[in-house]
MMTF fields as JSON, N, C-alpha, C and O atoms, coordinates in Angstrom:
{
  "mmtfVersion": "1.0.0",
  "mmtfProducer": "UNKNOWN",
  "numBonds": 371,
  "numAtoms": 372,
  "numGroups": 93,
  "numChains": 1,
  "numModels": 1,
  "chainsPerModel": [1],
  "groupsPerChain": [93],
  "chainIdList": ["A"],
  "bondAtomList": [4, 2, 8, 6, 12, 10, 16, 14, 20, 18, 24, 22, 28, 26, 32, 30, 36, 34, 40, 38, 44, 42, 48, 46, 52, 50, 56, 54, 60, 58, 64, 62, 68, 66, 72, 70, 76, 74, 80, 78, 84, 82, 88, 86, 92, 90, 96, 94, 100, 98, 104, 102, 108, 106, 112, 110, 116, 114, 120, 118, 124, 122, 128, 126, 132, 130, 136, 134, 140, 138, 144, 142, 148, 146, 152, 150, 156, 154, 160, 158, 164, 162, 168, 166, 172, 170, 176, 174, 180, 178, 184, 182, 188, 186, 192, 190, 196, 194, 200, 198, 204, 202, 208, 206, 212, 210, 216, 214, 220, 218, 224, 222, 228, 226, 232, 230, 236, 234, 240, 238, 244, 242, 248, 246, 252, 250, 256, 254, 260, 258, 264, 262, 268, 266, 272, 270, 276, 274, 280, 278, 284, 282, 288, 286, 292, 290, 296, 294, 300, 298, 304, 302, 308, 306, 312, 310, 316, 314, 320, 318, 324, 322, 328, 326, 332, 330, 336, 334, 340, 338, 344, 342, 348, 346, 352, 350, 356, 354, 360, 358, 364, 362, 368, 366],
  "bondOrderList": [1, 1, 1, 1, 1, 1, 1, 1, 1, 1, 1, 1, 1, 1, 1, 1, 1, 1, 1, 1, 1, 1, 1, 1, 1, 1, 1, 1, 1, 1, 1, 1, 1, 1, 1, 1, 1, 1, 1, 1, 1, 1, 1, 1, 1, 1, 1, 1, 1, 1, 1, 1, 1, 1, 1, 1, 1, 1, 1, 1, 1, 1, 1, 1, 1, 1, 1, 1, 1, 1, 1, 1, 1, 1, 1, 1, 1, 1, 1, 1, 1, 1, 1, 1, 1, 1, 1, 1, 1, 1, 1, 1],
  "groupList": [{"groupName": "UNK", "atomNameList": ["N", "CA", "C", "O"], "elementList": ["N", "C", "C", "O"], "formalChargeList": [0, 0, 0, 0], "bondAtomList": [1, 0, 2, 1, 3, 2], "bondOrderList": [1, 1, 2], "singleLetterCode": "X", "chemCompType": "L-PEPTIDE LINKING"}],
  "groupTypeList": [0, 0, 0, 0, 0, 0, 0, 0, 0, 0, 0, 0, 0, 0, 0, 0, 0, 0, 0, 0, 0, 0, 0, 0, 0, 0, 0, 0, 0, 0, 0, 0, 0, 0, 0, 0, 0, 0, 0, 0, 0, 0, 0, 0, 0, 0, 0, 0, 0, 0, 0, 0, 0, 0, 0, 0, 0, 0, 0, 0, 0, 0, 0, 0, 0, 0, 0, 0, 0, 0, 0, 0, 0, 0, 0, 0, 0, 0, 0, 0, 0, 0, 0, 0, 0, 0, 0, 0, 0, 0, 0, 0, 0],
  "groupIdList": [1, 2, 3, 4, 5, 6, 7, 8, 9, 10, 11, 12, 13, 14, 15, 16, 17, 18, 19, 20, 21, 22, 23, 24, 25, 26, 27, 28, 29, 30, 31, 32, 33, 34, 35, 36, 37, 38, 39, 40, 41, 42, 43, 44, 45, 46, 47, 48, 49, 50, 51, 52, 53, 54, 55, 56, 57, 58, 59, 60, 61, 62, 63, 64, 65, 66, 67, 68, 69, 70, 71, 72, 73, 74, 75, 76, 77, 78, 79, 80, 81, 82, 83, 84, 85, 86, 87, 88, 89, 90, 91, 92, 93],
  "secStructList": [7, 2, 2, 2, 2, 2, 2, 2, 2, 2, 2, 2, 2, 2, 2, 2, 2, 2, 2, 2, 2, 2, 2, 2, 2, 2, 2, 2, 2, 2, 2, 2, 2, 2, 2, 6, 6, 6, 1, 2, 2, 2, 2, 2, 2, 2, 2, 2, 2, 2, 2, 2, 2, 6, 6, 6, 6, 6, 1, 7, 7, 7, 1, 1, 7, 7, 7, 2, 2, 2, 2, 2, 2, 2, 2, 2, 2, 2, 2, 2, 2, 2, 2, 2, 2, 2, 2, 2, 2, 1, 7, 7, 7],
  "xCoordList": [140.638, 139.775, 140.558, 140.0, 142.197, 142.868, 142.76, 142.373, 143.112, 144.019, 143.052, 143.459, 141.648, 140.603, 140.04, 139.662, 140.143, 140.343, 141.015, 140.676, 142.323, 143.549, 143.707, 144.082, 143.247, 143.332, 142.016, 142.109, 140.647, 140.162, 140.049, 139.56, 140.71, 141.442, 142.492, 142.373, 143.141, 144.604, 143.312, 143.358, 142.31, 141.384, 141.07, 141.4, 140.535, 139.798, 140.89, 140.258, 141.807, 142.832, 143.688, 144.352, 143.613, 143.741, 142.89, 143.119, 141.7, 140.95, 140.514, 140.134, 140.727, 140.543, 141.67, 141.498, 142.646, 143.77, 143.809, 143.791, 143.851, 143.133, 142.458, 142.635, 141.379, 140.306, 140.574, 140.036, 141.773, 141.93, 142.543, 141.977, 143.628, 144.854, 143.928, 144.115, 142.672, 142.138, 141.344, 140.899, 141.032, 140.308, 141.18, 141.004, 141.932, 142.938, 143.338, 143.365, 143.598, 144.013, 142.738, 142.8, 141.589, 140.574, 140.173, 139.517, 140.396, 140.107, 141.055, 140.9, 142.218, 143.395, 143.283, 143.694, 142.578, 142.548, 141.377, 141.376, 140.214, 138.984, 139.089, 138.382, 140.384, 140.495, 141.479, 141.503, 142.41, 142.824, 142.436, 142.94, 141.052, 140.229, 139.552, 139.203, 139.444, 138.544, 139.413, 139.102, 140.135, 141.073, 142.561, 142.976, 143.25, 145.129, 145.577, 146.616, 144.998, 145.764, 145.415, 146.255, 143.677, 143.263, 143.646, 143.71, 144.062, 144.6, 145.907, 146.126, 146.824, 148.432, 148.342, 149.396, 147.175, 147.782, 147.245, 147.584, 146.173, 145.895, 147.054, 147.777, 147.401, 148.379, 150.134, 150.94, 150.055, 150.853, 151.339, 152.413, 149.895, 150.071, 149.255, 148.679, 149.348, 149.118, 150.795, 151.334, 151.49, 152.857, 153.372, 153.975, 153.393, 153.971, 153.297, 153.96, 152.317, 151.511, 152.34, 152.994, 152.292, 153.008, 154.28, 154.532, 154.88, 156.774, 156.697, 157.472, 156.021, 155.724, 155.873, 156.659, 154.754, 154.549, 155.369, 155.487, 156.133, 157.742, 158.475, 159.418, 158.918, 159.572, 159.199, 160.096, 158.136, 158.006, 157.906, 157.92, 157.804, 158.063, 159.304, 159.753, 159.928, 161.807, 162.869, 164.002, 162.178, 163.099, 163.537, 162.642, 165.007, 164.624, 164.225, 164.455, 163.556, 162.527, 162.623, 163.854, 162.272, 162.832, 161.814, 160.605, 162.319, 161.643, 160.069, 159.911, 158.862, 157.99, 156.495, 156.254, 155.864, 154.684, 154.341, 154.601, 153.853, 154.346, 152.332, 151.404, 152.829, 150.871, 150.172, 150.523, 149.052, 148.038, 148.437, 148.189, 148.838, 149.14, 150.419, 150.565, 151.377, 152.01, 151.891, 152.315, 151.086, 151.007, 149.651, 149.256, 149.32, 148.235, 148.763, 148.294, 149.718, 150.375, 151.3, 151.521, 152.093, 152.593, 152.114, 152.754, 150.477, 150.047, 149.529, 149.259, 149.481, 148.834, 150.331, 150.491, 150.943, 152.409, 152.705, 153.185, 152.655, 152.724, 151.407, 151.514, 150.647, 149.662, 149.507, 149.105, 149.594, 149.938, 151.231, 151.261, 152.353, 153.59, 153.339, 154.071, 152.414, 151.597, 151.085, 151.095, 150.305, 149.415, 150.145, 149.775, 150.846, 151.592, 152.48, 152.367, 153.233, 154.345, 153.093, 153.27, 151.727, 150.64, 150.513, 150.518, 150.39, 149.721, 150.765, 150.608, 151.797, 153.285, 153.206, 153.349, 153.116, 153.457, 152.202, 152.412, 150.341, 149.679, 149.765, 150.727, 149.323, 149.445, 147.895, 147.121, 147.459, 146.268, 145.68, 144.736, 146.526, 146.128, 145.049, 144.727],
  "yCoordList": [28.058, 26.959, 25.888, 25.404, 25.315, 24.345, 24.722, 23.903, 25.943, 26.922, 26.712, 26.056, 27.015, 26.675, 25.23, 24.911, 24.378, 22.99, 22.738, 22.435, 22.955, 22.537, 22.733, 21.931, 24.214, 25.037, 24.361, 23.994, 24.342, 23.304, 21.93, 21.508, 21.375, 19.829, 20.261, 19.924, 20.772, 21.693, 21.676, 21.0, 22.659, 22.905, 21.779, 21.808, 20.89, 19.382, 18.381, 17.396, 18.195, 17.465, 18.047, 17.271, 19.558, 20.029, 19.744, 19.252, 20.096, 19.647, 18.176, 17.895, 17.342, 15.861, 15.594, 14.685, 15.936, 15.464, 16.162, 15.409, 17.207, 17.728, 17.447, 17.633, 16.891, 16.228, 14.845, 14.231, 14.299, 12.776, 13.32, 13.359, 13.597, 14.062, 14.143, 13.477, 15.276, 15.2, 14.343, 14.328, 13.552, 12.52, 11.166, 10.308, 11.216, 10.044, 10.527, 9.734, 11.891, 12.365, 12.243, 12.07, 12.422, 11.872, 10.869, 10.644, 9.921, 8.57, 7.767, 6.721, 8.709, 7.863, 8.34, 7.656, 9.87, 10.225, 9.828, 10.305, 9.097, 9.011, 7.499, 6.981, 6.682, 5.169, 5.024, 4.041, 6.29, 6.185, 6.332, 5.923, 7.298, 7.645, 6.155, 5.884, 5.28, 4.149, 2.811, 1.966, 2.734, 1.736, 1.501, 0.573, 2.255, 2.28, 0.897, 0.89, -0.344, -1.114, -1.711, -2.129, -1.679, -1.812, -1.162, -1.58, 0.518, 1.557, 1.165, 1.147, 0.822, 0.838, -0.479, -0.88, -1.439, -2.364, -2.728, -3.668, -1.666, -1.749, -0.617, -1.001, 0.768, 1.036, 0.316, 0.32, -0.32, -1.266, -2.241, -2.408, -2.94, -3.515, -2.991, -3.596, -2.018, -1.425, -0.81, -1.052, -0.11, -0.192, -1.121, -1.029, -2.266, -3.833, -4.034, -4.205, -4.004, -3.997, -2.939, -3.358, -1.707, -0.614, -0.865, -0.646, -1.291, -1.647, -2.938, -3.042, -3.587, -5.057, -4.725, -5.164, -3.651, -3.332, -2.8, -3.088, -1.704, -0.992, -1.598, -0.822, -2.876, -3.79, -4.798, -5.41, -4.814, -5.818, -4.963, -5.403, -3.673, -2.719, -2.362, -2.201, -2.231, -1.344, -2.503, -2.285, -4.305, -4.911, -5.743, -6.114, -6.101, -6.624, -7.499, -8.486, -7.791, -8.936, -9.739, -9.734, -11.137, -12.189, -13.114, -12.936, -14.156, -14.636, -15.211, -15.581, -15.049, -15.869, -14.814, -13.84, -15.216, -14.183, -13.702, -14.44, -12.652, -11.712, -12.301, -12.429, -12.516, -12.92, -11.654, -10.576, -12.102, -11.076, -10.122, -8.918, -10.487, -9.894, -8.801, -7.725, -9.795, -8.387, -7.204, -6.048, -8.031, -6.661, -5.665, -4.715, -5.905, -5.3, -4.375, -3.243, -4.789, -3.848, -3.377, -2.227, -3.601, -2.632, -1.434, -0.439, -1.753, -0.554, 0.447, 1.645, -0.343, 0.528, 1.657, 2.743, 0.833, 1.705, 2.591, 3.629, 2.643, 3.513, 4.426, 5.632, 3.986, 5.24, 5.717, 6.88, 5.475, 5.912, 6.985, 8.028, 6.516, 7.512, 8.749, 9.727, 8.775, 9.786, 10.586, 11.601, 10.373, 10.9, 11.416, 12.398, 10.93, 11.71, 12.947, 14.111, 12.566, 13.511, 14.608, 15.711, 14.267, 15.587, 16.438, 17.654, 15.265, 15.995, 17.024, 18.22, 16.333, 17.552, 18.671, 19.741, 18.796, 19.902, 20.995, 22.12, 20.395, 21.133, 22.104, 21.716, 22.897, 23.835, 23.679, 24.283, 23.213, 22.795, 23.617, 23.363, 24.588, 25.235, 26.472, 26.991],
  "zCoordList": [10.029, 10.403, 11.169, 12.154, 10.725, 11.013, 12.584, 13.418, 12.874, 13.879, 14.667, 15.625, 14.76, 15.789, 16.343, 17.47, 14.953, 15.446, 16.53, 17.674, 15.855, 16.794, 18.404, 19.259, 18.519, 19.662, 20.673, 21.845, 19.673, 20.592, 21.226, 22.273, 20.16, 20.786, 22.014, 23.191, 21.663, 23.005, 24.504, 25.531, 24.076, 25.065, 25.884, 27.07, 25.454, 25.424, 25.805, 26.188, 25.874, 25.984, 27.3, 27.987, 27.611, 29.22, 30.106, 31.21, 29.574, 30.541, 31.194, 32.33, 29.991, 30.262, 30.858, 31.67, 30.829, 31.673, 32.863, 33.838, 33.094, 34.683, 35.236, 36.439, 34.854, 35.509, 35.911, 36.832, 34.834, 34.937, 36.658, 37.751, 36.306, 37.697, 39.005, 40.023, 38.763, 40.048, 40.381, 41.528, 39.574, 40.075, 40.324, 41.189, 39.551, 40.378, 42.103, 43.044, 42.181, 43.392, 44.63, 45.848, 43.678, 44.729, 44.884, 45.901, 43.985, 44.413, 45.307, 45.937, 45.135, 46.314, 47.586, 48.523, 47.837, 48.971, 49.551, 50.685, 49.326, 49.497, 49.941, 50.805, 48.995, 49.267, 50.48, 51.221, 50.606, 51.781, 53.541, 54.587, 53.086, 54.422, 54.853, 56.003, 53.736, 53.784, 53.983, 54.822, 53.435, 53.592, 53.388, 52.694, 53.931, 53.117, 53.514, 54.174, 53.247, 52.984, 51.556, 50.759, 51.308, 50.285, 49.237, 48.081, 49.901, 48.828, 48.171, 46.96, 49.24, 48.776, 48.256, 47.76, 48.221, 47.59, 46.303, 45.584, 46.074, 44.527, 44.156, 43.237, 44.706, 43.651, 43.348, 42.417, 44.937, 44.251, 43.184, 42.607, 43.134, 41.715, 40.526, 39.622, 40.73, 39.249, 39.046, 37.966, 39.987, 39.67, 39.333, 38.264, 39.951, 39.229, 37.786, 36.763, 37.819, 36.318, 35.392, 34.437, 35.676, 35.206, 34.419, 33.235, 35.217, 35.515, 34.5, 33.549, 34.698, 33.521, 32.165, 31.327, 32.064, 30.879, 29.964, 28.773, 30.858, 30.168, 30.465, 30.621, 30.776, 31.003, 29.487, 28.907, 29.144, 27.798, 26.467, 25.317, 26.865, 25.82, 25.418, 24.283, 26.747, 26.11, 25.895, 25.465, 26.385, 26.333, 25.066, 24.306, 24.749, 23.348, 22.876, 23.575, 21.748, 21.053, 21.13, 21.109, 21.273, 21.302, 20.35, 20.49, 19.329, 18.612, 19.484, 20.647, 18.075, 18.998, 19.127, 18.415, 19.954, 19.9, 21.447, 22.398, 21.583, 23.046, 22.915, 22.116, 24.813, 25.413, 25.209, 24.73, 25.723, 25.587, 27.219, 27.156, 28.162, 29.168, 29.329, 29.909, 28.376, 27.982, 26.875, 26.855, 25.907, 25.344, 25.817, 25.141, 26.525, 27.615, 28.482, 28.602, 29.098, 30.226, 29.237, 29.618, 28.014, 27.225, 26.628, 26.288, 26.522, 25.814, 27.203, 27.124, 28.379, 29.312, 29.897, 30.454, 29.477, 30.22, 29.017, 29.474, 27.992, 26.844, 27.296, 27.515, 27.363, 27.355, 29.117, 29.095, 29.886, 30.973, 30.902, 31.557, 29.939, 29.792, 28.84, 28.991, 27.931, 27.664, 27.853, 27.157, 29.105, 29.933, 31.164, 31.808, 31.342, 32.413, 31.805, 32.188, 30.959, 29.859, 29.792, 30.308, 29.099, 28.805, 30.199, 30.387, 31.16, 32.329, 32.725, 32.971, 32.729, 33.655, 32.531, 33.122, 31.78, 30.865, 30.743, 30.289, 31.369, 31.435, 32.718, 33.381, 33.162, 33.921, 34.429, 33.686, 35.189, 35.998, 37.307, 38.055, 37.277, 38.627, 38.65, 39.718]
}
């Protein structure tokens, strides 16, 4: 019973991440037919956003209480590093 659970979460969790991949891939190629300045400059700062975030995650603590902005882009860069680690390791083709 565990074994079929499992295997169908595995299922469900390839496919949602394949689908994530190609649809990120089409929304960049679709934003690029339409606008690559608009394009490169939202994924620009979502890289800066990105980079923020594992930047307030790996760095060390400092007394006090972390904003809501960083721990925002901390959890988005944690789960973005997730999702990528899942995605490279699925086989999507």
């Amino acid at each position: 019973m565990y074994v079929l659970e499992e295997l169908a979460g595995e299922v469900v969790l390839t496919v949602v991440a394949c689908l994530a991949v190609a649809g990120l891939g089409l929304a960049f190629v679709r934003g690029w037919e339409s606008s690559p300045l608009i394009t490169g400059g939202v994924g620009g700062a979502s890289l800066v956003f990105l980079g923020y975030g594992g930047w307030e995650l790996l760095r060390p603590a400092r007394p006090g209480r972390r904003g809501r902005l960083a721990g925002v882009a901390a959890a988005t860069f944690a789960g973005a590093a997730l999702f990528v680690a899942y995605a490279w390791s699925c086989t999507c083709s």
